[in-house]
N, C-alpha and C positions, 0 to 999 in steps of 0.2 A: 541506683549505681552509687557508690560510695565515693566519697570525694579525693579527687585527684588521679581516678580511674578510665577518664575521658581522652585517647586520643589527642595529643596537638592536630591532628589531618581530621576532627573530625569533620562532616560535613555541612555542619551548621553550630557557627556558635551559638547561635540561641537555644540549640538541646540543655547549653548548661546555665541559661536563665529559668530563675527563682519566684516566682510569685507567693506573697501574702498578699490574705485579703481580710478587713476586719472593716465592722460595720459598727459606727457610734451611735449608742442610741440617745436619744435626748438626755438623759442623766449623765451620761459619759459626758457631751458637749459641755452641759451646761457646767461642770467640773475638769473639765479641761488647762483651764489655769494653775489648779493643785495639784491636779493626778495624771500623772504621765500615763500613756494606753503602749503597752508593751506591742511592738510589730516583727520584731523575731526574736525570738530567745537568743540568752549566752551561747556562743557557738561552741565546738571542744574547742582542745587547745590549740593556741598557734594558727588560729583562722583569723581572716579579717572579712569583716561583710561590707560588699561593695555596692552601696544602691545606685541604680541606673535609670530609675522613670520612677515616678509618683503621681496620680492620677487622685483626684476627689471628685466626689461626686456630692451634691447636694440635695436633698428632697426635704423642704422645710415647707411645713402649712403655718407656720407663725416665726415672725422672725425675732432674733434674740435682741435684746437689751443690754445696757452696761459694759458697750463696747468700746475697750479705749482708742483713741484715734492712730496713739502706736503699735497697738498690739501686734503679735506675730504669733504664726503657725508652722512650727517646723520639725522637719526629723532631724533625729540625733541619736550620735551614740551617747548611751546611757553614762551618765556620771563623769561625760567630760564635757567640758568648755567648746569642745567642734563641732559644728553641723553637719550634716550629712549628706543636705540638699541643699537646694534654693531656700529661701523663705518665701512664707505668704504674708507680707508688710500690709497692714492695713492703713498705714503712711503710704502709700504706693495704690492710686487709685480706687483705694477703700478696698482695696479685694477681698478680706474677711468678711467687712459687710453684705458685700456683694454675694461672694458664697455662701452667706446665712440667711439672707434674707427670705421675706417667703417668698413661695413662687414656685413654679414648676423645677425641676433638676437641673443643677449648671456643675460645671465642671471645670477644675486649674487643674494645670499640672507641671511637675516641678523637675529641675534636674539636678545632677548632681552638685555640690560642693562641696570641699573638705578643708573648713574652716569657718571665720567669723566672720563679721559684715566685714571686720577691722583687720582680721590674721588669717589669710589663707594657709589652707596646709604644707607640712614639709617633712621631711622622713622623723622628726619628733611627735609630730602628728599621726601620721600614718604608725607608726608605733605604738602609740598611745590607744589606736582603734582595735587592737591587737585583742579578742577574746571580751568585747564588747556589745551588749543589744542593744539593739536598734527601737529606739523609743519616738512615740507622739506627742509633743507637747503642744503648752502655749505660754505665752507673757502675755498677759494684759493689763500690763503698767499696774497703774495703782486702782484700777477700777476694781480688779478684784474676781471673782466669778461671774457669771456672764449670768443674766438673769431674762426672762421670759421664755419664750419655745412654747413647743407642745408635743406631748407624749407621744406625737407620729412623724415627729422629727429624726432623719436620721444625716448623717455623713459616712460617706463610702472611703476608703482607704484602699488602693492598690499601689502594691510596692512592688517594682520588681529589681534581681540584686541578684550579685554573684557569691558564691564563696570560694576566699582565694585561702587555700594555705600555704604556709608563710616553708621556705626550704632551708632557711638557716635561724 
């Protein structure tokens, strides 16, 4: 159904939630500090993508190395300064660690924000998200790329998001 064809009465908002789902594989991780993993494409015009839930999933048989103490794991829109969600602070209980580690499968999961640890969002913001994707990153200060793993390492990525298009 094409967007903006939905009923205000319908009967379930959640008919118009959005899922992607993308799976990292240990090259991806371990490259994660350089290379953003694209999670929805440019939208057309005049859309804003709204993410609502973020779910990870971990399943690591070796865990990673060269982890900085600050690092963080977050979505964002692409090529601007605001977040999209919460972060995963590895200042904040080690939880990168923790979700890299090895071991059986664990799982965070994040909600929304629209802003910086420092600048929440405000209709300059929300403007600025305007015909934006929604990207995967990481910072890991100065350590750099993340080094060890193993080739049967993966992390699970589920997003779920709305799309709003914008009427003026």
């Amino acid at each position: 159904m094409p967007i903006g064809t939905n009923p205000v009465s319908s009967s379930s908002i959640l008919s118009n939630v959005l899922k992607v789902e993308k799976v990292l594989t240990n090259a991806q991780i371990l490259t994660l500090d350089t290379v953003d993993i694209d999670l929805i494409s440019l939208p057309a015009g005049n859309i804003i993508l709204c993410p609502l839930f973020a779910l990870f999933t971990a399943n690591t048989v070796v865990a990673y190395t060269n982890l900085d103490a600050a690092a963080t794991i977050q979505i964002e829109w692409s090529g601007i300064t605001y977040r999209a969600m919460t972060v995963i602070d590895n200042a904040v209980a080690t939880s990168i660690a923790t979700l890299l580690a090895a071991g059986t499968s664990r799982f965070l999961q994040l909600i929304p924000s629209a802003g910086t640890a420092t600048n929440f969002g405000n209709l300059t913001t929300l403007r600025s998200t305007t015909d934006s994707k929604i990207v995967l990153s990481m910072t890991n200060a100065a350590a750099g790329n993340l080094t060890g793993g193993n080739a049967a390492n993966v992390l699970a990525v589920q997003l779920f998001y709305l799309t709003i298009p914008l009427i003026i």
